[in-house]
C-alpha positions in Angstrom: 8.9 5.3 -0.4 11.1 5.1 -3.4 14.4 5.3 -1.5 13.0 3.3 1.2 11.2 0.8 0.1 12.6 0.3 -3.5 9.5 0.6 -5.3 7.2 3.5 -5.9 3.7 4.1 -7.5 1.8 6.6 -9.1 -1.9 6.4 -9.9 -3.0 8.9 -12.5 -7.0 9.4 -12.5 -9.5 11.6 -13.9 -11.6 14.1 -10.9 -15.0 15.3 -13.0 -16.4 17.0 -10.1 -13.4 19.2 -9.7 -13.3 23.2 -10.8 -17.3 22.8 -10.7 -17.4 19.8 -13.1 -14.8 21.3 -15.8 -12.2 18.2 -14.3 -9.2 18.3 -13.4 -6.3 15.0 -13.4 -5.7 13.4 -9.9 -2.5 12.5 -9.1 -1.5 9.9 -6.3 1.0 8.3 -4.9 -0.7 5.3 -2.9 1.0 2.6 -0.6 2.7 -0.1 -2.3 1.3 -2.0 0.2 -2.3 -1.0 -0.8 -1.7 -2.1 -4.4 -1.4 -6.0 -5.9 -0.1 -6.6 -9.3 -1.0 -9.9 -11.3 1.3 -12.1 -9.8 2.7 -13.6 -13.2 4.2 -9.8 -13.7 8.3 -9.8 -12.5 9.2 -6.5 -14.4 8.0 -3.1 -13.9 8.2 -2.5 -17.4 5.5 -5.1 -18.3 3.0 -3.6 -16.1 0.6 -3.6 -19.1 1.0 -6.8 -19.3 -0.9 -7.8 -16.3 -4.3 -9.3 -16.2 -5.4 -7.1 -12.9 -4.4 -4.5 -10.9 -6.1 -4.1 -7.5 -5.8 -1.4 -5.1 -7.1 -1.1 -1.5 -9.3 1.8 -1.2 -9.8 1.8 2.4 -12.9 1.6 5.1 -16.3 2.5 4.4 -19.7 2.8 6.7 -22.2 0.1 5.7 -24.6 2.9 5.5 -22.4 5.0 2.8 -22.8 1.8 0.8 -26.5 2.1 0.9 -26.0 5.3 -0.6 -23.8 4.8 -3.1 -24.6 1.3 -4.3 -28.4 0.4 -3.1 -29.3 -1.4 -0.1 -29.8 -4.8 -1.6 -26.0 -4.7 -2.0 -25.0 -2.9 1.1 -26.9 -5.9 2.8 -25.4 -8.8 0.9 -21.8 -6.4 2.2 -22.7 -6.9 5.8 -24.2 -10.4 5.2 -20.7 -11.5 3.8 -18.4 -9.6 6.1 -19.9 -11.9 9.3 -20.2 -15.5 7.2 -17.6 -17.9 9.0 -16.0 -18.3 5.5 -14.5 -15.1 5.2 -11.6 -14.6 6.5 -11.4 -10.9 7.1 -9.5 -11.3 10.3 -7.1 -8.2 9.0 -9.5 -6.1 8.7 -11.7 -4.2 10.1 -14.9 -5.3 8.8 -17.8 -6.3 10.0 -21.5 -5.0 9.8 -21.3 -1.5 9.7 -18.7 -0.9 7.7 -16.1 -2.6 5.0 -13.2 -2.5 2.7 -13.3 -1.6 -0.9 -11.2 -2.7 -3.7 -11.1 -1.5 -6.9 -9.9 -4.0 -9.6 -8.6 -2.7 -12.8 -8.6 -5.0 -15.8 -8.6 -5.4 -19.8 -10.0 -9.1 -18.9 -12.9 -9.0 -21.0 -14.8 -9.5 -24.3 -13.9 -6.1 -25.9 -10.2 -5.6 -24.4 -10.8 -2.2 -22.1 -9.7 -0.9 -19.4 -12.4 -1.7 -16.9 -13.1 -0.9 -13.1 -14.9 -3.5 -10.4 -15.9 -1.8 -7.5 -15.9 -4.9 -4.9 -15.8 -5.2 -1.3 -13.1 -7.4 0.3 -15.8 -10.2 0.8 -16.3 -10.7 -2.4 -19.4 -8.8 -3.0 -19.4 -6.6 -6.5 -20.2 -2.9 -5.9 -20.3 -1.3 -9.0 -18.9 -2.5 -12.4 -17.6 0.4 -15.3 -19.0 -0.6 -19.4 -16.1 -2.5 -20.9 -17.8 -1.3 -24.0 -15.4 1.4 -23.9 -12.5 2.6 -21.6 -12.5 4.1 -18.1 -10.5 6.4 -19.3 -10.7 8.4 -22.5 -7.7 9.3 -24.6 -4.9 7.1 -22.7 -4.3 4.5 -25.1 -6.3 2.0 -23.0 -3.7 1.8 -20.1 -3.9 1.0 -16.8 -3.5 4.2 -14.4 -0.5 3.0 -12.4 2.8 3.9 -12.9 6.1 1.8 -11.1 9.5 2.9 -10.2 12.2 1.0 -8.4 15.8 1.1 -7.2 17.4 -2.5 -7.5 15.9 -5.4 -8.9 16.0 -9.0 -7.3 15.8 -11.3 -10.3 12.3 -12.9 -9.9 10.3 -10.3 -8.0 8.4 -7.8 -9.3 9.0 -5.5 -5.7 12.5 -3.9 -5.7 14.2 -3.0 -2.6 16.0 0.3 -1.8 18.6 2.0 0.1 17.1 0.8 3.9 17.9 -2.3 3.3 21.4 -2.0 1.7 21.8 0.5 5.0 20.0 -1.9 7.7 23.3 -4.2 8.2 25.1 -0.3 8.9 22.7 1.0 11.3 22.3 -2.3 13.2 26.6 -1.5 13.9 26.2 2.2 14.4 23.4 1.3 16.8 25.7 -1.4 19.0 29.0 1.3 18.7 26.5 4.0 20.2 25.6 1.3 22.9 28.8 0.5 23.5 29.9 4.6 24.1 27.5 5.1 26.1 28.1 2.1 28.6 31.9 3.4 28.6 31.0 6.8 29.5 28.9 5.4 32.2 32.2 3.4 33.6 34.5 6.6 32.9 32.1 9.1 34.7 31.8 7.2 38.4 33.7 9.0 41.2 36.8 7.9 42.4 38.3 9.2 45.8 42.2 9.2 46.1 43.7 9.3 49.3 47.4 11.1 50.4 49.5 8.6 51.2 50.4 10.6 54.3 47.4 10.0 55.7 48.2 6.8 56.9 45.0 5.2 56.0 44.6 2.0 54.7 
């Protein structure tokens, strides 16, 4: 994705249930595309700078909601997901199942690293005490990391080596074409005839 895309991302969490609750650190490397920066941040380096992170979690079952978060809320989940105002065409929600975000912030009174659980309608799943971090012992950060190639003055994305080698490959591609048509031409038979043979 690095190469490719110009811009990488690691998320660094915390699994407790792992090794039979001792805990172990969990490492990711989601798509880019499943992770929005605060649009005011143009430089990788300010990443703590941002006012939210949000990452697509993917598609749950309406009925794992009810699990996890209560029925009263996976209700108001399906409600939302079919009200006329939500435009969820990209998606794949409806009422049995939905997308979850999680939203990181330091947007509140005490300044810490907090976690909204929401659903992409808007509803709020689960919210984390900003009395104190999410995470212990990381100096209150958020757990992304970014990486890029080659900066475009403006934009936080970067691009990378596919698209400095597109304009290439495009030529490659039309040379290939343009072989293979010859060889086409060159490899039709071709009867010659002895002059002697008086035909015309």
């Amino acid at each position: 994705r690095y190469l490719l895309f110009g811009t990488g991302c690691f998320a660094i969490g915390w699994d407790a249930d792992a090794l039979d609750g001792f805990g172990l650190p969990d490492w990711r490397t989601p798509q880019i595309s499943k992770v929005f920066v605060d649009g005011k941040i143009k430089n990788l380096a300010d990443i703590e700078k941002a006012e939210y992170i949000i990452e697509e979690i993917g598609s749950f079952s309406i009925l794992s909601a009810k699990k996890d978060y209560g029925e009263d809320i996976a209700n108001a989940v399906s409600l939302g997901n079919t009200d006329p105002d939500f435009d969820g065409t990209d998606s794949m929600d409806d009422r049995d199942s939905f997308t979850k975000l999680h939203v990181w912030t330091r947007n509140n009174e005490e300044g810490n690293l907090q976690r909204l659980d929401i659903s992409l309608c808007g509803i709020m799943l689960k919210e984390s005490d900003p009395a104190k971090p999410f995470y212990e012992h990381v100096e209150n950060q958020y757990p992304f990391k970014f990486f890029g190639l080659y900066p475009e003055e403006g934009k936080f994305h970067r691009f990378g080596d596919g698209k400095l080698l597109s304009k290439l490959q495009v030529l490659l591609n039309n040379l290939w074409d343009e072989c293979v048509i010859a060889a086409k031409y060159s490899a039709q038979a071709e009867r010659y005839v002895d002059p002697i043979a008086g035909l015309d």
